[in-house]
N, C-alpha and C positions, 0 to 999 in steps of 0.2 A: 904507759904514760907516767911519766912521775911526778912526784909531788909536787917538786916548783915549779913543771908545766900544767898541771890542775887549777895551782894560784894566779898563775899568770892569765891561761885562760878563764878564771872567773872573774878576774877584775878588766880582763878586757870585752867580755860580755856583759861585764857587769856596765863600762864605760858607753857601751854599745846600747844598751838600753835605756842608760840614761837619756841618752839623743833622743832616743823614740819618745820618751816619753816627754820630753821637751815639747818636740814635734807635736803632738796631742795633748799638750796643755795651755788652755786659754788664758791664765791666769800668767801678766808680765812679769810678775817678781816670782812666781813657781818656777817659770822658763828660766829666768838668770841662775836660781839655786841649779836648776837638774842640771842645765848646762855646767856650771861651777862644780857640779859633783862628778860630772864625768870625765870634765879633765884632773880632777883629783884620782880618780878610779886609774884614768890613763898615767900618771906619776906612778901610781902605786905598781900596775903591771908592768912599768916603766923598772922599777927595783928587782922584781922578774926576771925578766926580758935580760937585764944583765948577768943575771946569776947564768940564766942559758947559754947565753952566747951564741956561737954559731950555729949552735942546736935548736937556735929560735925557730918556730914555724911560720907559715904565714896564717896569719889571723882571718880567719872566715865565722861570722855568728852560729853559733850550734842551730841545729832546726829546735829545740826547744826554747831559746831568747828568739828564733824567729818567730813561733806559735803568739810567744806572751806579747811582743810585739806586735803581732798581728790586730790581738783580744783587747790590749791596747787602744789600737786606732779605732776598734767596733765601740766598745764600750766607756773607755775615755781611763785613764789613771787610777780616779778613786775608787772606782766600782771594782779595777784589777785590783787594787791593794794585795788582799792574798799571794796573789801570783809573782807581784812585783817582791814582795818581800822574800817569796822563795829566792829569786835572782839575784838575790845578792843586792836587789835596789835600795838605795836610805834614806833619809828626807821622807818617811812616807807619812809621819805621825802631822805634818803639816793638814793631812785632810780629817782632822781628829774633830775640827767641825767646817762650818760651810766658809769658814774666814779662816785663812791661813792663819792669823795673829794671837786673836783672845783666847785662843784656848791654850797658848803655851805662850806665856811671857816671858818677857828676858831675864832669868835670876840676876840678883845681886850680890849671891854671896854665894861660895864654891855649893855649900850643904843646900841648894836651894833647886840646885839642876837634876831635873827628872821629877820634880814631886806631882807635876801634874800627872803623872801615869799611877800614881799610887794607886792600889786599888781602895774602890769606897765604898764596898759592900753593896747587898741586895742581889745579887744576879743566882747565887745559890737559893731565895726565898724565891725569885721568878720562876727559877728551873722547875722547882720543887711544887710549887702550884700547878705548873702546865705539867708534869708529871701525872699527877692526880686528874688533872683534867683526862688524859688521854685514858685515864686507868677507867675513870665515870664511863667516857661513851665509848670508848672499843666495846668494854664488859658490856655493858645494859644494851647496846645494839647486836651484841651475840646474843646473848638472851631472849629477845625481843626475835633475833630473827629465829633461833631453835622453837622459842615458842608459838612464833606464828607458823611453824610446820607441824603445829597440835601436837608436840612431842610430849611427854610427862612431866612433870614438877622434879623426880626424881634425875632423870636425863636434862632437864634445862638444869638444875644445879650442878650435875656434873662438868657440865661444860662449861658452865661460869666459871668452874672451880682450874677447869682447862687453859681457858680464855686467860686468867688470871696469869698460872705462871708460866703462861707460852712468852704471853704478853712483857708481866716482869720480864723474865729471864732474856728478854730478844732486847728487851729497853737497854738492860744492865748491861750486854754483850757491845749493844752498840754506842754507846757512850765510851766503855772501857776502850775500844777500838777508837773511836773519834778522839777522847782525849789523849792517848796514848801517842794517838799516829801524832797531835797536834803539839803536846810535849817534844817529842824526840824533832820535829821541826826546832822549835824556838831553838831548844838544847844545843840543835848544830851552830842555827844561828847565832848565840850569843858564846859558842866558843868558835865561831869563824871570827868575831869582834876579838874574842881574848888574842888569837893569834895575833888577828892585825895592830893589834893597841901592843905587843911587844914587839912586835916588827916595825912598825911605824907609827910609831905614836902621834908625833908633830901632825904628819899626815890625818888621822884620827881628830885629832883637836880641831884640826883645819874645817875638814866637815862637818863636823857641829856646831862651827860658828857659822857656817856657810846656813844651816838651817835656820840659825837663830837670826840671822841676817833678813833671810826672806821673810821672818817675821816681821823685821821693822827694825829692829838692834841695829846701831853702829856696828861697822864691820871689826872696828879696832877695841870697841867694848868689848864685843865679841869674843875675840883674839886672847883677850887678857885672861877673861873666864875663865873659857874652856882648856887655856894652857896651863892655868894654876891648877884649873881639877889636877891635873895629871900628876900629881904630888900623892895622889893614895890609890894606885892602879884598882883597887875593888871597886870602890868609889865610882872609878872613872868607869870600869866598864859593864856597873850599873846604869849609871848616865848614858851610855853611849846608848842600850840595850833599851833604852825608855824612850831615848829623842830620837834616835835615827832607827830602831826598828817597830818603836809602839809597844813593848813589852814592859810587862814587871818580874825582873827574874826571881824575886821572890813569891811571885805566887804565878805558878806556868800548868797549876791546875793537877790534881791529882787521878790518874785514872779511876783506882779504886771508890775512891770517896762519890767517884761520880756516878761507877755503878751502883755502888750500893744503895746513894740518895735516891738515882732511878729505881731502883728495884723497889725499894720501899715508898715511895710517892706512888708510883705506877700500883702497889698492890693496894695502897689503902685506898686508892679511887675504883680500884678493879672490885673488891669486896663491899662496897656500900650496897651495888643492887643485888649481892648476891645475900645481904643479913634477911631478909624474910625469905631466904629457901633455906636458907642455914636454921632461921628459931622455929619454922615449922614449915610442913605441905599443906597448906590452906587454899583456899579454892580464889583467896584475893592475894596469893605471891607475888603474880606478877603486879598486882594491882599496886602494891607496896613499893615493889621493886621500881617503876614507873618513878612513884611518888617521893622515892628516898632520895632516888635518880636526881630526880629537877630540881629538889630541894637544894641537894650539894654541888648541881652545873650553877642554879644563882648564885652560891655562896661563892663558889672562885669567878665568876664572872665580876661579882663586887668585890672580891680581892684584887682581883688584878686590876681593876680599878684606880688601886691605890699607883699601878705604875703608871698608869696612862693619862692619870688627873682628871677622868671622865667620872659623868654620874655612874654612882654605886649600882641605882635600878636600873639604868637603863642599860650598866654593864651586866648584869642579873640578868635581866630579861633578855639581852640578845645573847648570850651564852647558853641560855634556858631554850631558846627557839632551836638556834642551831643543835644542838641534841634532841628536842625535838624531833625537828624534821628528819633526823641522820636513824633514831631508833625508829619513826613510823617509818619510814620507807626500809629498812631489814626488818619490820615485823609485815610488809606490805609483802617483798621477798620470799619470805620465809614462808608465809601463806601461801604463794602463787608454787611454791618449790613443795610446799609439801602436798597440794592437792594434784601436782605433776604425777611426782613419786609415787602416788596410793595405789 
């Protein structure tokens, strides 16, 4: 197949989807954008379709726009967002809160399109807390469960010590992969935008008044905007990358930095229940171990707090229960496995 029937076919699948998604969306001014985007889709495979000529195929939806079509109708638009963005769909930044409108207003000046996607910090301090959180009770519920199989002080540290950088090293592995796989998405997606924005620009422009439209913008405000962006093509296909896909291509997340955050979050919560096997084998390790435990599940239970707006204690205290219940029940295990074993 080649490349200008690859284009053609994704903008006519892409045209294709849109319908669907029209189809499954409640919202009357969402229906007039998706539909408005799909006959834009259909122009644009329309400039295709000519290059082909009589090499044109006839158009049948791939079985993977029928799948997300399908996931679509189950689930409804916003919930596919992921999906829909793979497909080449746009307009998706529209569901960025429960009101198509407030959350992306119509700029008024060329420098002003796309800042609502800027990124505002805090999600690396989230991360980074629930890291530590998973490092607390994975560790301290190995522990609890080796120890409830009356193992030695010697052997439950070993294992903490295990538990640790199984744990890290799986944490770090799988974020590398998550954000790696999730980079090389945007990546394509926002140089499938650079194509289209020197191929058709006009067309390009078109569609992001069309979204800024179903916000509530004049169509002809609109029009003016988005066609003066197109005077610094970086510019524009930042904007484009912000309003019609929900990105910020300046920040598409770094694999590494996010194993590495994992790795190290993950161990410094992994090693708190293990510092009283680590400064001694005393006959109250575990007793400590318990005690360091709960002390540092409140303390992120009231940090994370801080995202949620909720009370401090009462995020303390149910982060404290749930580890809790998670380490007695593997030291309940760990008992019932090692009187099995004897």
């Amino acid at each position: 197949m080649s490349s200008i029937e690859e284009q053609w076919r994704d903008e006519a699948n892409a045209a294709w989807l849109y319908k669907a998604v029209r189809d499954s969306e409640p919202n009357p001014r969402l229906q007039e954008m998706f539909l408005d985007l799909a006959k834009a889709a259909e122009r644009q495979a329309a400039i295709f379709a000519r290059d082909l000529g009589p090499a044109l195929p006839v158009f049948k939806p791939d079985m993977r726009s029928r799948l997300v079509a399908a996931i679509v109708r189950l689930i409804g638009p916003k919930r596919a967002r992921p999906l829909l963005a793979a497909m080449k769909v746009r307009g998706l930044s529209v569901y960025a809160s429960a009101s198509p409108r407030p959350a992306h207003a119509m700029p008024h000046a060329v420098a002003e399109f796309g800042q609502e996607h800027r990124a505002t910090g805090g999600g690396t301090l989230r991360a980074a807390v629930f890291g530590a959180n998973d490092g607390v009770v994975s560790n301290t519920c190995l522990i609890l469960g080796v120890a409830g199989a009356a193992a030695e002080p010697s052997t439950v540290l070993l294992t903490g010590v295990a538990g640790l950088l199984a744990g890290a090293f799986s944490m770090a592995s799988g974020e590398y992969v998550s954000v790696r796989s999730q980079r090389e998405l945007y990546e394509h997606q926002i140089a499938q935008e650079r194509a289209e924005l020197d191929r058709y620009p006009e067309e390009e422009a078109e569609e992001l008044a069309l979204i800024y439209a179903a916000r509530g913008a004049p169509m002809d405000e609109a029009r003016v905007m988005t066609r003066a962006m197109l005077s610094n093509r970086e510019e524009a296909l930042k904007t484009l990358a912000r309003e019609e896909l929900g990105l910020n291509p300046d920040d598409l997340g770094s694999p590494w930095g996010a194993a590495i955050s994992s790795f190290v979050a993950f161990s410094f919560g992994a090693i708190i229940p293990l510092l009283p096997f680590l400064i001694g084998h005393s006959a109250n390790s575990l007793i400590l171990a318990c005690a360091v435990s709960g002390a540092a599940l409140f303390a992120i239970g009231a940090t994370l707090s801080l995202f949620s707006g909720r009370s401090a204690v009462l995020g303390g205290l149910r982060m404290l229960l749930i580890g809790g219940m998670a380490g007695a029940a593997t030291y309940f295990i760990g008992g019932l496995l090692g009187v099995g074993l004897a």
